[in-house]
N, C-alpha and C positions, 0 to 999 in steps of 0.2 A: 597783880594782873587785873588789867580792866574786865569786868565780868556785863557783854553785854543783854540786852535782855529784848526779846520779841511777846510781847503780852498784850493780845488784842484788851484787855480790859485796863492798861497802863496808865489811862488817861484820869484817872483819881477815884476809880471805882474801886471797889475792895476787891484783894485777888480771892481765887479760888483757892480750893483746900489743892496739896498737891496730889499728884497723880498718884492710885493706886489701880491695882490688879487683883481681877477675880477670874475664876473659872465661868462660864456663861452654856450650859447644855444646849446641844439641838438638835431639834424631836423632842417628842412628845415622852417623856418621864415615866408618863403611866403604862407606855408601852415599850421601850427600850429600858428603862428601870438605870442602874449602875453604870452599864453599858451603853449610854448615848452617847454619839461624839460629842465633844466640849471645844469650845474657840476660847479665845484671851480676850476679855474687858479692860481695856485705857483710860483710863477717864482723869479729869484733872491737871494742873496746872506742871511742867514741868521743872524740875528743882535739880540743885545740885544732885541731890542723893537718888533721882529717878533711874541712873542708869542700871548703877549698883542693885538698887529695889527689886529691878526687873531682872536683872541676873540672877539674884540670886532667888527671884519666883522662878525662871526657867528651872534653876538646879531643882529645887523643889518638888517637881513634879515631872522630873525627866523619865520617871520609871510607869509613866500612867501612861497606856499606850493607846486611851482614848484622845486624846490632848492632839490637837489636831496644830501645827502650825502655823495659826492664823491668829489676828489680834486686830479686836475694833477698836478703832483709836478714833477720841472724840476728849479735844484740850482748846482750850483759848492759847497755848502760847507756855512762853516762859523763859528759862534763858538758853541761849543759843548754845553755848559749848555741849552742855547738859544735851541737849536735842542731838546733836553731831553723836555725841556717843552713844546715846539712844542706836540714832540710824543706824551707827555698826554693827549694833549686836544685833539689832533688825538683820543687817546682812550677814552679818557670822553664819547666824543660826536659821539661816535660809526664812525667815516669817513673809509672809504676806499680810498687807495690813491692809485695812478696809474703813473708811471714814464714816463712823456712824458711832448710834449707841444703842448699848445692850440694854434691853429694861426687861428685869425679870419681874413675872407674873404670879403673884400670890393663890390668885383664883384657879386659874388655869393650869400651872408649874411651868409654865409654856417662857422660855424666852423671848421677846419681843426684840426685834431690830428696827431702829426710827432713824432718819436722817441725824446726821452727826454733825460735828463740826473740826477743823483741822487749822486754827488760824497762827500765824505771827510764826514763833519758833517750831510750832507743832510741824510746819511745813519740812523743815531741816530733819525731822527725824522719818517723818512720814518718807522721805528721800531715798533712807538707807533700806528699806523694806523692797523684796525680789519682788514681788510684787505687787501694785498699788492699785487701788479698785474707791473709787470714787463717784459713788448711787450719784445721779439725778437729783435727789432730795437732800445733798449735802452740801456743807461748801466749805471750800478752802480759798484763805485770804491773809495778803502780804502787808505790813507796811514799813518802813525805814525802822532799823534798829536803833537804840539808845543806851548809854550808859549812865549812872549816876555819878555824878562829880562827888569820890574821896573828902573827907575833910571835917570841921566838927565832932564834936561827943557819939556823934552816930543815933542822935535820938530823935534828929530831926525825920517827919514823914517823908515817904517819896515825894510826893505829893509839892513836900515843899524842896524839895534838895534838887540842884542845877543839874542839866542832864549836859552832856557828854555826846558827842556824833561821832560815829567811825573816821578815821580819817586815808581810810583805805585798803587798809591792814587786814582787819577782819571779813570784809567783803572780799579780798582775794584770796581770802582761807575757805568761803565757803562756797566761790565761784569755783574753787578748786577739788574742793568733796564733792558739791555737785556734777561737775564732769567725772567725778572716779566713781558718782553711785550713777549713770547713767540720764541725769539731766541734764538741759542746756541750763549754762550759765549765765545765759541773756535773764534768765530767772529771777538771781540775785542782784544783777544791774536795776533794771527796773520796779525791783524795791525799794534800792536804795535812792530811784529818783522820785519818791514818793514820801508821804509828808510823815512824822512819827504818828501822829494821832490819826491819820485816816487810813484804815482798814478797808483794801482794796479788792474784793470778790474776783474771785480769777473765775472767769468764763471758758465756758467748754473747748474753745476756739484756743486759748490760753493753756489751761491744761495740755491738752491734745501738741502743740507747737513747742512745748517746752519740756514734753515727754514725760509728765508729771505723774499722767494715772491714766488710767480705762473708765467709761460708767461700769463696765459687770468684768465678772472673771472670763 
């Protein structure tokens, strides 16, 4: 199976670690204590094994009835199938996701939320989330998928190995999830008329037309 991949940093930068999950408190520690509500931290690169990962961090903590169904997601990308099944369990499990990042506070105990980021693949999973909440101070950005061309010892870098372009196939798979999670799939078209290496910032006008997200809840 051709495994394609959306990774704003594809273009011979070193990838990121991949995505893990933490719990993220909110309010103040010193005064809620055990009992403050808690959101879901995303962060990192999406992989094969993210779905799984995250499944089975839901089971994990299904019994904590502080755990609020919400999840900040902030990833460069990764590969696409991997993202699609992300979305679903996004939708399964009813989550609302929020494009940012958690940064917890040493001094303070205070979690800190900063503009995030949602680029390449991150978009396909941010998709399947009920609902999509994209600050002002974040950005979500598309550009043309790519595969690597099979072939060799496998020891060659990305970097150096011949990439692969959809030849239709996979953009009408995910023109297709996108009309079933509730966006237009004009979406996915004009990704795919855009260059693999240039990372295209979707503007609020963008967002909003393509039903992508809200600024606040």
């Amino acid at each position: 199976m051709t495994i394609f991949y959306l990774l704003a940093l594809a273009g011979g930068a070193a990838a990121e670690e991949a995505m893990t999950f933490y719990l993220a408190a909110i309010g103040n520690p010193h005064k809620c204590g055990g009992a403050c509500p808690k959101v879901i931290a995303a962060g990192g690169e999406i992989v094969d094994a993210t779905p799984d990962a995250f499944f089975d961090f839901l089971g994990g903590h299904r019994d904590d009835g502080n755990v609020h169904a919400i999840v900040f997601l902030n990833s460069p990308g990764g590969k696409v199938v991997a993202a699609m099944e992300l979305g679903k369990i996004f939708r399964r499990a009813g989550i609302a996701a929020v494009v940012a990042r958690a940064e917890p506070h040493v001094d303070d105990g205070l979690t800190h939320f900063t503009g995030g980021r949602c680029f390449s693949a991150c978009v396909f999973a941010l998709m399947g989330a009920e609902k999509r909440v994209i600050p002002p101070q974040s950005k979500v950005g598309l550009h043309r998928m790519f595969a690597y061309a099979s072939g060799g010892d496998g020891a060659a870098s990305a970097s150096e190995r011949r990439r692969r372009y959809d030849d239709g196939r996979m953009a009408g798979v995910l023109q297709r999830y996108s009309s079933t999670m509730g966006i237009n799939p004009a979406l996915v078209r004009n990704a795919e008329h855009g260059a693999p290496d240039a990372l295209r910032i979707l503007t609020p006008t963008q967002i909003a037309r393509w039903r992508l997200g809200s600024p606040n809840f």
